[in-house]
N, C-alpha and C positions, 0 to 999 in steps of 0.2 A: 504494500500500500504506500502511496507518497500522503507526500507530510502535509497536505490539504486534507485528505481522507482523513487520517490522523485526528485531523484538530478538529474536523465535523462532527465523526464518532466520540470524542471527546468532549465536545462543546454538548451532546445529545445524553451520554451519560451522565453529566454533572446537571443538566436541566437550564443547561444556562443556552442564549441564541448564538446561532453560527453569528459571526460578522455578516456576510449577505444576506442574512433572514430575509423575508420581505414580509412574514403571518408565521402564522403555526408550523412549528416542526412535525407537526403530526396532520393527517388529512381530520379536518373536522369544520364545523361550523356553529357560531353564535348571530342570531337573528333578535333585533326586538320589534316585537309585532305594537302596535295602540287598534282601538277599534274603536267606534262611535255603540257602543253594541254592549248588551251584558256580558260577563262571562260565561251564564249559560249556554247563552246562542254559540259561541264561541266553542265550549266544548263539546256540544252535541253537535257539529257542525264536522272540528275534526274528529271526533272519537268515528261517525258516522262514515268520514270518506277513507280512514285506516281500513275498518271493515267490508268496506265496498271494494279497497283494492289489495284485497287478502290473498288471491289469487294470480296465477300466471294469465290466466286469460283478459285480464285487463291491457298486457304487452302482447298479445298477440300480433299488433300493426306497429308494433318497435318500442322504442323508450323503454322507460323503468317506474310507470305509474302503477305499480305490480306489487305484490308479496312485500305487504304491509304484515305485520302482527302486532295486535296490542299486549301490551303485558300487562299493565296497569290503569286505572284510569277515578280520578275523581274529580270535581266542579275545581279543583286548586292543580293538581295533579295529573298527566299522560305522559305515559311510558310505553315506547314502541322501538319495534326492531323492522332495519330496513334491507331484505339480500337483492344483489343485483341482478336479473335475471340470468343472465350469460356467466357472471366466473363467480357467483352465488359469495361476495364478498358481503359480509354483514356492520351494519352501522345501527348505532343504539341511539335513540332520537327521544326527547325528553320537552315538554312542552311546561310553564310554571303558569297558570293564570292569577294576575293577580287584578281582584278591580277597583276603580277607581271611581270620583265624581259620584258617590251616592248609589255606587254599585251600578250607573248607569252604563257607564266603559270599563275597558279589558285591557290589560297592556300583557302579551304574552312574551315569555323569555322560553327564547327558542334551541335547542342546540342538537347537533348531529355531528356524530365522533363516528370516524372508522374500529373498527373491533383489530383489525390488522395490521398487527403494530408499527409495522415499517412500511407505510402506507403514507407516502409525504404529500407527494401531488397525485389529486382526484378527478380535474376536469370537472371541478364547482359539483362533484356528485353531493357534497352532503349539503350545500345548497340550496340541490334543487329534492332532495330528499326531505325539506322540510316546505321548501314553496309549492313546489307542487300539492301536497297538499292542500297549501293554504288557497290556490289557486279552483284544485277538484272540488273543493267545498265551498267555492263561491265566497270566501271571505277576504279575495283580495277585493271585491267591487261593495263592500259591508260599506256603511258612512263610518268618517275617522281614519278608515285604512291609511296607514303611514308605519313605511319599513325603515330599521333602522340597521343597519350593518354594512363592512365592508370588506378590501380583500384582506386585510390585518387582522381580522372575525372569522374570516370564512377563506379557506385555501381557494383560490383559483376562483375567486366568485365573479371577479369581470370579465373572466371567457366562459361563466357559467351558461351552459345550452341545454335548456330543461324541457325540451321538447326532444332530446337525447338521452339526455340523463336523469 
């Protein structure tokens, strides 16, 4: 190995950033959703399209709108797991609702981690792992929708292609 490798693997075991970092040394992603909307709507909205895209037959016509599972799920709380159709990589996707304004609005914290550990760059998969949901469940068009995240959040989120991934 030359002494660039080195000092990456290095830099990756101690938990500290390469000098070029540019985000996560790990493929993952963090999203802050606001919505004009309760957090009811809001949970039943994704707990509903997790379930709906539980299956392979959702990618049947390509992408990875597919093989959702929940694991967990309460009005505060959703826990799910996301594999990728083709090389069946799994990402553990975690949703926090918290609301606001008299319970009127929702501000959700979002994230989507690779399970694999040496998994750096994703091609915005964990992304679009958590927007397309937000998209299948019609809650990007909710009143309030406003996303908050960037590619320092989210690996490879500016060439994120979630009509791919």
């Amino acid at each position: 190995m030359n002494l660039k490798t080195w000092l990456f693997v290095a830099a990756l075991i101690a938990g500290t950033p390469a000098p070029s970092a540019a985000g996560p040394l790990h493929a993952q992603c963090k999203v802050e959703w606001y919505f004009g909307i309760p957090c009811r709507q809001v949970y039943v909205s994704l707990v509903n399209q997790i379930k709906k895209w539980r299956t392979l037959a959702s990618c049947a016509m390509g992408g990875m709108k597919c093989l959702y599972k929940l694991q967990s799920a309460n009005i505060h709380f959703i826990s799910a797991k996301h594999t990728t159709p083709v090389k069946r990589h799994v990402d553990d996707l975690s949703f926090r609702l918290v609301p606001f304004r008299l319970f009127t609005h929702c501000h959700v914290s979002a994230m989507s981690v690779s399970e694999t550990w040496y998994t750096i760059l994703d091609h915005g998969t964990n992304y679009c792992n958590l927007y397309n949901l937000m998209e299948g469940s019609g809650l990007t068009e909710a009143p309030g929708y406003t996303e908050i995240t960037s590619d320092f959040l989210c690996t490879q989120r500016s060439s994120a292609n979630c009509t791919i991934y």
